[in-house]
N, CA, C and O atoms as CSV, one atom per row, in Angstrom:
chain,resi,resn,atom,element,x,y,z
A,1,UNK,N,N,-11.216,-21.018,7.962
A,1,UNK,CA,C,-11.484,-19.690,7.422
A,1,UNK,C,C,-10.155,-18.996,7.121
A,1,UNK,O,O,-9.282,-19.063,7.986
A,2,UNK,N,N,-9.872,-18.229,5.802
A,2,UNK,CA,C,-8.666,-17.562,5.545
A,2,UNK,C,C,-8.796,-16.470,6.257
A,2,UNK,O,O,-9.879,-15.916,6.448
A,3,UNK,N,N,-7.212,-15.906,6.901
A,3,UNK,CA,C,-6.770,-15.002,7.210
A,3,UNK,C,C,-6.846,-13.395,6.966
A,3,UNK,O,O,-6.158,-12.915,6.065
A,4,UNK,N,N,-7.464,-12.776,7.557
A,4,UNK,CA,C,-8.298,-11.843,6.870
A,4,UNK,C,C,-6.820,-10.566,6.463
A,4,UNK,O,O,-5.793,-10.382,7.116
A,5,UNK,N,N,-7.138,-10.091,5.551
A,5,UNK,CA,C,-6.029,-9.410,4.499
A,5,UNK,C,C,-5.204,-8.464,5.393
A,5,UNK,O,O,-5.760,-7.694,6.176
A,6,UNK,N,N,-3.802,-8.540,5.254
A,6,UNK,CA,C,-2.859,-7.511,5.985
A,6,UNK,C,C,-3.179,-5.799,6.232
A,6,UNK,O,O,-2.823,-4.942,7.041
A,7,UNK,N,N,-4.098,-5.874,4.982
A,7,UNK,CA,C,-4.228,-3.974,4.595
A,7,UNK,C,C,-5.426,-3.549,5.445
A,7,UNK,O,O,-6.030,-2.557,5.039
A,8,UNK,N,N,-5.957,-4.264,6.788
A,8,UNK,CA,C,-7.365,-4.536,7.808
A,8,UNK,C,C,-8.195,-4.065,7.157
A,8,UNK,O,O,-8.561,-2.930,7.461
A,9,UNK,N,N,-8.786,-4.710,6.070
A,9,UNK,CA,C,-10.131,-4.838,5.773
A,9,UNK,C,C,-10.758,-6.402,5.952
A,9,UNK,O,O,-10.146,-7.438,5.692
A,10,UNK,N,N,-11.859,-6.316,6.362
A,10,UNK,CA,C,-12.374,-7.883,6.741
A,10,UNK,C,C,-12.777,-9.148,5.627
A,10,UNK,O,O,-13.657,-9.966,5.358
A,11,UNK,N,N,-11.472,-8.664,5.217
A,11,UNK,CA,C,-11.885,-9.823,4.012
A,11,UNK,C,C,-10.756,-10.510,3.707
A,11,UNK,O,O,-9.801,-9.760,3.913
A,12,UNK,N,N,-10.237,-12.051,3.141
A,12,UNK,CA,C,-8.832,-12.891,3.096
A,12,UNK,C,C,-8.299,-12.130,2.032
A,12,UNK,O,O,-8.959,-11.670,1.100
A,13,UNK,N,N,-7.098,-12.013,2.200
A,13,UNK,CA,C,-5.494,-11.634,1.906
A,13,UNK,C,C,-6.351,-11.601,0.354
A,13,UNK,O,O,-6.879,-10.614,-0.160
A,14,UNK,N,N,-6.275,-13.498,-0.376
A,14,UNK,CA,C,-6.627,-13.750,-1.675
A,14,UNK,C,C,-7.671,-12.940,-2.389
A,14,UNK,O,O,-7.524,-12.536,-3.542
A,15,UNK,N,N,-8.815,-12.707,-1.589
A,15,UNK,CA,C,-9.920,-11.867,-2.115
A,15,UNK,C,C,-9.633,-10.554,-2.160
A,15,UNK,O,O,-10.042,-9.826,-3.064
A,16,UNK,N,N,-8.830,-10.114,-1.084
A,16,UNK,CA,C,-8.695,-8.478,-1.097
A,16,UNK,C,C,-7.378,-8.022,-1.960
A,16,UNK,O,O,-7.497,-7.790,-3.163
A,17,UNK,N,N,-5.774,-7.874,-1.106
A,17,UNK,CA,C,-4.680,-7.528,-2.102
A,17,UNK,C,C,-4.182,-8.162,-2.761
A,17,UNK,O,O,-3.410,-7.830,-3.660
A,18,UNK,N,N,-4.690,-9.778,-2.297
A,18,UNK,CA,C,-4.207,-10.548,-2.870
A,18,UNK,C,C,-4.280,-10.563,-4.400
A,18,UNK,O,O,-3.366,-10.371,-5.201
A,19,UNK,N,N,-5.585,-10.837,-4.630
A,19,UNK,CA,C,-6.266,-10.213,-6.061
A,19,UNK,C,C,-4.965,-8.904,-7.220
A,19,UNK,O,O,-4.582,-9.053,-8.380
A,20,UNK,N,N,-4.794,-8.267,-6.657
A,20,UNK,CA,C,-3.700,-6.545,-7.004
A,20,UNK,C,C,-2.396,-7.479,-7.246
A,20,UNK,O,O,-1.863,-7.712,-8.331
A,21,UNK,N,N,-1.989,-7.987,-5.879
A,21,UNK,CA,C,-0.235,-8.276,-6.199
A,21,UNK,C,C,-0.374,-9.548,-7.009
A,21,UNK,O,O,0.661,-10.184,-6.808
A,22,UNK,N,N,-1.240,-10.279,-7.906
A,22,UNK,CA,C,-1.157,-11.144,-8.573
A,22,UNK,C,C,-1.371,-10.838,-9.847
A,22,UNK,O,O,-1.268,-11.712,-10.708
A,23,UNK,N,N,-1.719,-9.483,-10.175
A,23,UNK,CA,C,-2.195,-8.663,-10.975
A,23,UNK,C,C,-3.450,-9.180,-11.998
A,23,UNK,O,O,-3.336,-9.043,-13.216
A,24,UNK,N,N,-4.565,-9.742,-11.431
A,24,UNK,CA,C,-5.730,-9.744,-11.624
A,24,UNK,C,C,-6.602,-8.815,-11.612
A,24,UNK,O,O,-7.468,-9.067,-12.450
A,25,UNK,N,N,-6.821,-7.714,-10.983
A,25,UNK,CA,C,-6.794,-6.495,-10.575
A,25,UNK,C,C,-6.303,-5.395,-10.294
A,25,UNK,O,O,-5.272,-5.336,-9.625
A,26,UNK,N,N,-6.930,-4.306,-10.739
A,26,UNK,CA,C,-5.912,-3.098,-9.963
A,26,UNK,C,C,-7.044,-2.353,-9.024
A,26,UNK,O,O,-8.267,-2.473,-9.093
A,27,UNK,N,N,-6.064,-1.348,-7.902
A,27,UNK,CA,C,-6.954,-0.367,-7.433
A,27,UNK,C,C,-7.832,0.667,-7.948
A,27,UNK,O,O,-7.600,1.517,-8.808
A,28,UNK,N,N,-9.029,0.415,-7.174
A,28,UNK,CA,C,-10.195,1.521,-7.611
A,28,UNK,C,C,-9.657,2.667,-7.533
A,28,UNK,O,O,-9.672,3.460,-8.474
A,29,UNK,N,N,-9.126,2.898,-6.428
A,29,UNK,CA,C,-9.130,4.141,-5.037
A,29,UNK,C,C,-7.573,4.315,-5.099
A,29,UNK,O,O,-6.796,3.397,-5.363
A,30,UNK,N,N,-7.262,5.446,-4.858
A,30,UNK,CA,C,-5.777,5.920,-4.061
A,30,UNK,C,C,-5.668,5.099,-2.779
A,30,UNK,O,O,-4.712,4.348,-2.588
A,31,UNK,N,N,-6.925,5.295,-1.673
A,31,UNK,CA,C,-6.909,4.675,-0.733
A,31,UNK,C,C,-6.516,2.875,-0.663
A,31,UNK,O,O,-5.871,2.182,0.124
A,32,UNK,N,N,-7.223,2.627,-1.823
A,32,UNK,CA,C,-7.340,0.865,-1.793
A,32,UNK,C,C,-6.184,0.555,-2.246
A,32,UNK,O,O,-5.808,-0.553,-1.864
A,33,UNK,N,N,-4.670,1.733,-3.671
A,33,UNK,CA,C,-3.740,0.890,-3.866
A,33,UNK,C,C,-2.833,1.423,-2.279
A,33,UNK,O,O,-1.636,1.250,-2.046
A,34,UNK,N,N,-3.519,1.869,-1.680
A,34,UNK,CA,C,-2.271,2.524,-0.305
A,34,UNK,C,C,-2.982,1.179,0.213
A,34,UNK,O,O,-2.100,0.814,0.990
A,35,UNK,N,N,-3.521,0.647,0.266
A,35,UNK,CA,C,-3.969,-0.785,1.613
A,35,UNK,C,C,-3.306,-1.436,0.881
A,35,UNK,O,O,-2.223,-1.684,1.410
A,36,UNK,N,N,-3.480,-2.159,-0.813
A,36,UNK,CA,C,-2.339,-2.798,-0.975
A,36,UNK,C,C,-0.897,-3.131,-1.391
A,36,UNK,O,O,-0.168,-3.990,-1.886
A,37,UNK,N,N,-0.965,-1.724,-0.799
A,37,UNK,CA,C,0.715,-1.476,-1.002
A,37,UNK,C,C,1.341,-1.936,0.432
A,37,UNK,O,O,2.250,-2.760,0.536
A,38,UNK,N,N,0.754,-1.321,1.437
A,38,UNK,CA,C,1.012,-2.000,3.303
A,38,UNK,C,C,1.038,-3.391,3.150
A,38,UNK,O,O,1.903,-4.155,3.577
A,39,UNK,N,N,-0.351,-3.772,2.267
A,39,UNK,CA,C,-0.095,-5.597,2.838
A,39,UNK,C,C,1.390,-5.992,1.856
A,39,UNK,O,O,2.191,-6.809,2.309
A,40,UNK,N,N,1.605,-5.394,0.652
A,40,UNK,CA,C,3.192,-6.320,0.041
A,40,UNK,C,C,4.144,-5.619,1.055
A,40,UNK,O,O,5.046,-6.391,1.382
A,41,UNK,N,N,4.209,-4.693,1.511
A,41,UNK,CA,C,4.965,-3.980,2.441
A,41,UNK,C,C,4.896,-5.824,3.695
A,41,UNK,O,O,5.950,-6.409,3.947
A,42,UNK,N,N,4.080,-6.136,4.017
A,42,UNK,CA,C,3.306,-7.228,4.794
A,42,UNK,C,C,3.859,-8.828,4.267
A,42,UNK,O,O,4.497,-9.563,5.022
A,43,UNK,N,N,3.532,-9.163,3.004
A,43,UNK,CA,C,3.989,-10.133,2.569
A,43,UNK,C,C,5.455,-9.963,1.674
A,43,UNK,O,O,5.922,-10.985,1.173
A,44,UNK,N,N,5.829,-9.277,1.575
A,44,UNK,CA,C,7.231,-9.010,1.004
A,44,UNK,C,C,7.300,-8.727,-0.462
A,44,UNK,O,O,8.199,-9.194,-1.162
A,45,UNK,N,N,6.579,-8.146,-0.815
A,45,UNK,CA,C,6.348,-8.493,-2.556
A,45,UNK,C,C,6.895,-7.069,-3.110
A,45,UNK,O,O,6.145,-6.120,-3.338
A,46,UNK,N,N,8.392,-7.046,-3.306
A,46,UNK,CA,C,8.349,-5.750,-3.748
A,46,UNK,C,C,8.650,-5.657,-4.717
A,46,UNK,O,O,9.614,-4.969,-5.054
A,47,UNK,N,N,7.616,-6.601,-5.840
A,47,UNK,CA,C,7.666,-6.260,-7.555
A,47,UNK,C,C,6.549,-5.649,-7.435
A,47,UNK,O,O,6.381,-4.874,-8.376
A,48,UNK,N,N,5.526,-5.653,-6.533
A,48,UNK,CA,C,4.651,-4.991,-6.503
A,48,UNK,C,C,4.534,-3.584,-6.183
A,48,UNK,O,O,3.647,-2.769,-6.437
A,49,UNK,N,N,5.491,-3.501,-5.647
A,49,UNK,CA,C,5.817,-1.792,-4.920
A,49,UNK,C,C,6.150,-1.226,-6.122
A,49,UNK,O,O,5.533,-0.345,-6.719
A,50,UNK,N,N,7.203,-1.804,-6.455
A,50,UNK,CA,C,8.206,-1.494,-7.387
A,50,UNK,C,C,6.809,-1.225,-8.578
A,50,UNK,O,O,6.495,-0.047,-8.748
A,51,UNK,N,N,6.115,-2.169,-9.265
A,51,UNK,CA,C,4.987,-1.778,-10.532
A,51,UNK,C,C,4.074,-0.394,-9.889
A,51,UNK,O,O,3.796,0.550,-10.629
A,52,UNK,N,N,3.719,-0.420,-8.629
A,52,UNK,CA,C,2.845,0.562,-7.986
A,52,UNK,C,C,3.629,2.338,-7.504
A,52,UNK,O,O,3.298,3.329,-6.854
A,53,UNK,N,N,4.412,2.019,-8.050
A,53,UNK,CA,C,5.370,3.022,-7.677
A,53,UNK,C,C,5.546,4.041,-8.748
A,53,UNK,O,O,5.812,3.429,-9.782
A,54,UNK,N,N,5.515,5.351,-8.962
A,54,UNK,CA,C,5.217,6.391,-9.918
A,54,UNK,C,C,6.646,6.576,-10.671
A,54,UNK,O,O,7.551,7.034,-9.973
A,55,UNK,N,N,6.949,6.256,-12.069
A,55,UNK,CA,C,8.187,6.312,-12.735
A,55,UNK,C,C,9.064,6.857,-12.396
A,55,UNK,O,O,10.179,6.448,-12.072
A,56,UNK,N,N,8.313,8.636,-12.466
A,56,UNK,CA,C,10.131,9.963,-11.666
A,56,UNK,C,C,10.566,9.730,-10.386
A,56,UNK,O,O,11.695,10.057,-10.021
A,57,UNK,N,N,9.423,8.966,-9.372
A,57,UNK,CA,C,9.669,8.850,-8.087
A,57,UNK,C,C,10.276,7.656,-7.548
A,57,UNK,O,O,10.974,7.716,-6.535
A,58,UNK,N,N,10.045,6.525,-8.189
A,58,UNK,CA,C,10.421,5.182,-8.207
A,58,UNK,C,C,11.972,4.915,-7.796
A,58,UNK,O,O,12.922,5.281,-8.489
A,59,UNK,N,N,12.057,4.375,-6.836
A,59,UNK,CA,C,13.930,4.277,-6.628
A,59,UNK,C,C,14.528,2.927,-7.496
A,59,UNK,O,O,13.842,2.257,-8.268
A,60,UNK,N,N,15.478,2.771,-7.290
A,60,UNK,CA,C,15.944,1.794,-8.505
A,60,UNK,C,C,15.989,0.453,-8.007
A,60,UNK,O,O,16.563,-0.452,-8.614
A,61,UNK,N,N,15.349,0.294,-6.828
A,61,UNK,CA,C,15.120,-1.236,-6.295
A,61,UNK,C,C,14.626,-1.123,-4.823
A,61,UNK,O,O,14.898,-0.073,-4.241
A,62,UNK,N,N,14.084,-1.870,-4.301
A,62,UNK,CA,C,13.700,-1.717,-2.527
A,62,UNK,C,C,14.434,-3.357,-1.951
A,62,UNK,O,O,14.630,-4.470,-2.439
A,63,UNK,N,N,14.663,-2.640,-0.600
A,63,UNK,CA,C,14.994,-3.952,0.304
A,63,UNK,C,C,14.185,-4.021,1.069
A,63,UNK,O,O,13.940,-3.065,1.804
A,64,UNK,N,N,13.696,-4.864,1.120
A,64,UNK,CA,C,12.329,-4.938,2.546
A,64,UNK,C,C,12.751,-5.667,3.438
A,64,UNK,O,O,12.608,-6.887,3.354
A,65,UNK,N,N,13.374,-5.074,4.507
A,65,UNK,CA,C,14.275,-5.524,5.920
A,65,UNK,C,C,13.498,-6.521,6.384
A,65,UNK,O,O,12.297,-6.358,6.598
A,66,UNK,N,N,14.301,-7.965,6.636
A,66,UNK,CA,C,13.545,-9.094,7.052
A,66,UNK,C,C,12.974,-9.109,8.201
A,66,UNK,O,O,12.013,-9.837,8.448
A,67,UNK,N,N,13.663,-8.060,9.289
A,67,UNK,CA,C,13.610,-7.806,10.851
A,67,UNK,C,C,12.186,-7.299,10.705
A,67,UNK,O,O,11.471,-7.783,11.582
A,68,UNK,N,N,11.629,-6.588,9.991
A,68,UNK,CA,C,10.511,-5.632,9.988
A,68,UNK,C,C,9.675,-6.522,9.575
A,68,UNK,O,O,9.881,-7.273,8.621
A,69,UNK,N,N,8.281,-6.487,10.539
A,69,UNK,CA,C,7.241,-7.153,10.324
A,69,UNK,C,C,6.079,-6.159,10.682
A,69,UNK,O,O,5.946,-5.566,11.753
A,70,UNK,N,N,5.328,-6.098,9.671
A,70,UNK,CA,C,4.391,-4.468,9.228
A,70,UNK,C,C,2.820,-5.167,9.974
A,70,UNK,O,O,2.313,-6.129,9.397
A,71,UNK,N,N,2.375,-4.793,10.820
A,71,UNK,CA,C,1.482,-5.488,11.571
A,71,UNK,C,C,-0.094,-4.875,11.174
A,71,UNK,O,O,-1.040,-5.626,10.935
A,72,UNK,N,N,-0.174,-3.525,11.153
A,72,UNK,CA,C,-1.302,-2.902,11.531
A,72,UNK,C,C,-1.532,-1.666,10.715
A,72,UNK,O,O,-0.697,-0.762,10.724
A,73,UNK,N,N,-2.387,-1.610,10.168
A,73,UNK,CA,C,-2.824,-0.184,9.026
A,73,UNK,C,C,-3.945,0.703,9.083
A,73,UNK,O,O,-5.016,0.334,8.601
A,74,UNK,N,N,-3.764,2.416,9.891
A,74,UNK,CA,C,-4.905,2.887,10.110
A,74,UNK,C,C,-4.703,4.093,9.127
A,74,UNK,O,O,-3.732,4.828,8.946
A,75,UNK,N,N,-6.048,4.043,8.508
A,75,UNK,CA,C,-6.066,5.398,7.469
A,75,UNK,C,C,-6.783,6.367,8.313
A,75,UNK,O,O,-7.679,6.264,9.151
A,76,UNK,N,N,-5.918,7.605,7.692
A,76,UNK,CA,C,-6.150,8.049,9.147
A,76,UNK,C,C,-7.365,9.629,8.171
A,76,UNK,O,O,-8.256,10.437,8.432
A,77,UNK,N,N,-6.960,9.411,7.641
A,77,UNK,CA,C,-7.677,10.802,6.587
A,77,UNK,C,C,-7.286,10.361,4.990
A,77,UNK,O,O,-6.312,9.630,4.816
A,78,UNK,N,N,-8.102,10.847,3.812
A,78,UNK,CA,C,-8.007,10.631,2.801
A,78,UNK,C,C,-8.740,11.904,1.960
A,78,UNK,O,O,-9.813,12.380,2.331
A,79,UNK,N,N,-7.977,12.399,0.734
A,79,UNK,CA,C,-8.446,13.226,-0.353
A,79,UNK,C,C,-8.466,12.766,-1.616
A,79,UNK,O,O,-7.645,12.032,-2.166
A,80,UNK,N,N,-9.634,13.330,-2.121
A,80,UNK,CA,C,-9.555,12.777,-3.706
A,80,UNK,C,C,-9.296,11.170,-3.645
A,80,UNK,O,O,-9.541,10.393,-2.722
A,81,UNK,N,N,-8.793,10.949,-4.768
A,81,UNK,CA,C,-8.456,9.305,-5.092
A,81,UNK,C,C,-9.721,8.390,-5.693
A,81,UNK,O,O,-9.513,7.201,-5.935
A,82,UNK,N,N,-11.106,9.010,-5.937
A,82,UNK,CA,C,-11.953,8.178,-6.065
A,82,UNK,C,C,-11.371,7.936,-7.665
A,82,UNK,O,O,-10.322,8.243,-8.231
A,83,UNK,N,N,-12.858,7.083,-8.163
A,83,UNK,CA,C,-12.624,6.675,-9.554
A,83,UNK,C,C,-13.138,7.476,-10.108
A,83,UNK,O,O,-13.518,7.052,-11.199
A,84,UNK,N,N,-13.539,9.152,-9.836
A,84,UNK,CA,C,-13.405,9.958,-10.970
A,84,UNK,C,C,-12.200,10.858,-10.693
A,84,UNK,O,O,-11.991,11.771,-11.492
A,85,UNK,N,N,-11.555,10.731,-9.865
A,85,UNK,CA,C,-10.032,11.811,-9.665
A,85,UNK,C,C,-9.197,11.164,-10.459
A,85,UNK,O,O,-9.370,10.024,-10.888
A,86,UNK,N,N,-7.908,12.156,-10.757
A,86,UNK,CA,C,-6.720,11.949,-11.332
A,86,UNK,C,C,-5.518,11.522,-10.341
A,86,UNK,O,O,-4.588,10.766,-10.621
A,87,UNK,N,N,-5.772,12.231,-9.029
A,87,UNK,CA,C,-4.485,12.279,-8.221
A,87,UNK,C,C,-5.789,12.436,-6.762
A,87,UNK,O,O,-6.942,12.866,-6.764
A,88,UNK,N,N,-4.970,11.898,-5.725
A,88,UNK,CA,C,-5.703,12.186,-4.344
A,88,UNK,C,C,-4.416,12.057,-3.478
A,88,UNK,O,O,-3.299,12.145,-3.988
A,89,UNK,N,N,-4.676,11.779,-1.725
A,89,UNK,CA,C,-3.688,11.574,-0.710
A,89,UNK,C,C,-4.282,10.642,0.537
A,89,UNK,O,O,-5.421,10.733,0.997
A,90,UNK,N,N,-3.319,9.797,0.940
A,90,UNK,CA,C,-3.503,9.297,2.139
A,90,UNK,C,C,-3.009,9.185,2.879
A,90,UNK,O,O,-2.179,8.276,2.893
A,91,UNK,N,N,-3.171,9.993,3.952
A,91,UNK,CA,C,-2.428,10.063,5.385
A,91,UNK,C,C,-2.887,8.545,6.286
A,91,UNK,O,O,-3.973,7.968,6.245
A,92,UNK,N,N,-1.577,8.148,7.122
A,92,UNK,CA,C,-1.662,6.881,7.061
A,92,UNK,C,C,-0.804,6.511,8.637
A,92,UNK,O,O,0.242,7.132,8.826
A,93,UNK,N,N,-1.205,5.650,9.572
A,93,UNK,CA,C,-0.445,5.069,10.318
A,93,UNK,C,C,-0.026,3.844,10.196
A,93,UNK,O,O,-0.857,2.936,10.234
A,94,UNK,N,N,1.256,3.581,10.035
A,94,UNK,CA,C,1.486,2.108,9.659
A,94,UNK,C,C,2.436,1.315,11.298
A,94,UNK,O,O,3.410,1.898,11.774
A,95,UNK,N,N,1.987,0.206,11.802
A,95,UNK,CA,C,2.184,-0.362,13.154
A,95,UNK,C,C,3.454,-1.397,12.635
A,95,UNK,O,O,3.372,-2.215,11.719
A,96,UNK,N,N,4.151,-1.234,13.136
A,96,UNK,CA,C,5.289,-2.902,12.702
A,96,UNK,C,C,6.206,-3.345,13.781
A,96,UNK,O,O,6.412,-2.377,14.513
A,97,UNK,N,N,6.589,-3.978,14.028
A,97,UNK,CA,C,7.815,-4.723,15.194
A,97,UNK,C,C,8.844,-4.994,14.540
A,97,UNK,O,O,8.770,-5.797,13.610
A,98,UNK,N,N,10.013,-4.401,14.872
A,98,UNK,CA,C,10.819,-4.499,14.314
A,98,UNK,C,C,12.501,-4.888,15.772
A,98,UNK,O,O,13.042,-4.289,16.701
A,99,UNK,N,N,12.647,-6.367,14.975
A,99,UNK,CA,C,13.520,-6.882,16.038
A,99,UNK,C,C,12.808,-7.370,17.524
A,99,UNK,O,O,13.200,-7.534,18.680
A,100,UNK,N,N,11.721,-7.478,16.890
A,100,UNK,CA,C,10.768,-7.716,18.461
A,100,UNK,C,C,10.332,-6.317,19.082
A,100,UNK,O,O,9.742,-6.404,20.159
A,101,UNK,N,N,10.472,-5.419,18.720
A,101,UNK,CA,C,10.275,-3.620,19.247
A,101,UNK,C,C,8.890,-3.053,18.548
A,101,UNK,O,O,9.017,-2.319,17.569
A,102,UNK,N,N,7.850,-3.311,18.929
A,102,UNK,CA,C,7.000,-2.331,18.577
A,102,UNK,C,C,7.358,-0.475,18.024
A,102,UNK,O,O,7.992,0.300,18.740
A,103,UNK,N,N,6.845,-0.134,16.789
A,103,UNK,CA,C,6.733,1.104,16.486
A,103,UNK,C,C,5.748,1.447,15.282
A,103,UNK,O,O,4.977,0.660,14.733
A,104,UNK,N,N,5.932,2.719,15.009
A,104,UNK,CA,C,4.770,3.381,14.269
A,104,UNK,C,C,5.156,4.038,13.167
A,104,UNK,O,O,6.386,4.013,13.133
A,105,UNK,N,N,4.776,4.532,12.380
A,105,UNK,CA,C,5.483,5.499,11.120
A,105,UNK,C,C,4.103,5.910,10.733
A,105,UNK,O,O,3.115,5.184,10.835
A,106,UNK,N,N,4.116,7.364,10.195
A,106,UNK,CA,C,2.480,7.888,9.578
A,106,UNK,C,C,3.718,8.834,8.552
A,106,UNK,O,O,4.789,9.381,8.816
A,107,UNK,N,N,2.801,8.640,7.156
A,107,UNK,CA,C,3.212,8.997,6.303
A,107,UNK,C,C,2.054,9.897,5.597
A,107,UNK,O,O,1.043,9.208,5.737
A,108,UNK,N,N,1.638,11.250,4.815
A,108,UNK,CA,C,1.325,11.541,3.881
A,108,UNK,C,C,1.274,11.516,2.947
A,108,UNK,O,O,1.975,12.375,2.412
A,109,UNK,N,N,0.590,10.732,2.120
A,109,UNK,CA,C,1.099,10.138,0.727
A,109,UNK,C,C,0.273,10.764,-0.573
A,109,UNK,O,O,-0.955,10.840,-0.597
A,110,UNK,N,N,1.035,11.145,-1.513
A,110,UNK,CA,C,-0.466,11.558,-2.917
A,110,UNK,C,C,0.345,10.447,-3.709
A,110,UNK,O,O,1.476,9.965,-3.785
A,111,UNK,N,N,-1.237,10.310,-4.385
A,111,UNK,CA,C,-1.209,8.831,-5.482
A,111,UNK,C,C,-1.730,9.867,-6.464
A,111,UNK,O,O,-2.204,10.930,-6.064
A,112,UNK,N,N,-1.632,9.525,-7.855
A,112,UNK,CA,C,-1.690,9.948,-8.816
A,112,UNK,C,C,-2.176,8.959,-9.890
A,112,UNK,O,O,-1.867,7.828,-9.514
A,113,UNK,N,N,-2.792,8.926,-11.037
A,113,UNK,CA,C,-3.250,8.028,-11.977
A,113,UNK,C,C,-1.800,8.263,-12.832
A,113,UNK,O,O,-1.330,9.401,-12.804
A,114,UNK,N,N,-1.052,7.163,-13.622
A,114,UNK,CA,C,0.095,6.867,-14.898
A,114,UNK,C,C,-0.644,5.759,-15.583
A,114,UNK,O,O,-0.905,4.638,-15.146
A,115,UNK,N,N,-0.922,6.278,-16.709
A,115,UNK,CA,C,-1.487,5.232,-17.821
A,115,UNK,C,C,-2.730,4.177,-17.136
A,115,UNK,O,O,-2.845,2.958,-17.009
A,116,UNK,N,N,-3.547,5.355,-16.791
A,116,UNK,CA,C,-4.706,4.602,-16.730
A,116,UNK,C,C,-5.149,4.272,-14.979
A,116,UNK,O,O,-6.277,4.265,-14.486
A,117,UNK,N,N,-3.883,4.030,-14.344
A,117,UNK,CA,C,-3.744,3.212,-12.911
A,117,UNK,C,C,-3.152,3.919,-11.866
A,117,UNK,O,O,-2.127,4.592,-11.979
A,118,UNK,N,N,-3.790,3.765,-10.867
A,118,UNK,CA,C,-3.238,4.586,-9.368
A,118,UNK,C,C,-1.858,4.091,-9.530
A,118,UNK,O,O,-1.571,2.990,-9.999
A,119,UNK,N,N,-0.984,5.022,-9.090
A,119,UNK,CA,C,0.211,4.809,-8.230
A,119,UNK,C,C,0.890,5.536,-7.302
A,119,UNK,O,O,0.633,6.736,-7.214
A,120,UNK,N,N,1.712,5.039,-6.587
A,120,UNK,CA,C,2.642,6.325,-5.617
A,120,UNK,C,C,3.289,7.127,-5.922
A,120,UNK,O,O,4.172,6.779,-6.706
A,121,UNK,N,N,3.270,8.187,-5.637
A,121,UNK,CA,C,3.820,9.403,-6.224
A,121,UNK,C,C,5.001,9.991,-5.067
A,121,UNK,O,O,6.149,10.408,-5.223
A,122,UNK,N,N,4.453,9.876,-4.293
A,122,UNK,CA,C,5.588,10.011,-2.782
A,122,UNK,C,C,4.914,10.824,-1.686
A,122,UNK,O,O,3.808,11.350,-1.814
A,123,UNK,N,N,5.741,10.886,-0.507
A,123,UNK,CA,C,5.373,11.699,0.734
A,123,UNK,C,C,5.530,13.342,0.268
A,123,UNK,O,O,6.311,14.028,-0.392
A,124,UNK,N,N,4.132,13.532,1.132
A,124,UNK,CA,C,3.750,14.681,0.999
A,124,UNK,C,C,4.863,15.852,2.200
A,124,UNK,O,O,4.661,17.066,2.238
């Protein structure tokens, strides 16, 4: 049985973000591109960040620290973002070990629609 997807929904990596960072799909939801934005955060994919990432806000490249291993994803509250909004937010706990050290980070995030498609817009 495959490994059920980094972004904890009960379904394999391939079927769930996997699907997004191969770009077969995009996100419905603000919420769903914030799950698969954690799992490339998860598998290292940061052409995917980088495409999911809102133009003015977008930095000019990411390093995704090898030490950091992004374990665990709780949404903790969510606004707007469905598929009739333009823009919504997701407040978010993200779990990772870093250097062998357990820790936490919660971020506020609004996503916004650019040409059609959710993306990150930045911390609230």
């Amino acid at each position: 049985m495959p490994a059920t997807c980094h972004c904890g929904l009960p379904a394999a990596y391939a079927d769930c973000c996997g699907r997004f960072h191969r770009g077969e799909a995009a996100a419905a939801t603000a919420e769903q591109l914030m799950r698969s934005r954690f799992a490339a955060f998860s598998v290292r994919d940061s052409a995917y960040l980088m495409r999911t990432w809102h133009p003015a806000s977008r930095p000019p490249g990411i390093d995704l620290e090898r030490k950091t291993r992004w374990v665990r994803l709780e949404i903790l509250e969510s606004t707007g973002g469905s598929v009739v909004h333009t823009e919504g937010t997701v407040r978010f706990r993200a779990h990772y070990v870093h250097r062998g050290k357990p820790g936490e980070m919660e971020e506020h995030s609004r996503f916004v629609r650019h040409e059609g498609r959710w993306v990150y817009s930045g911390a609230l």
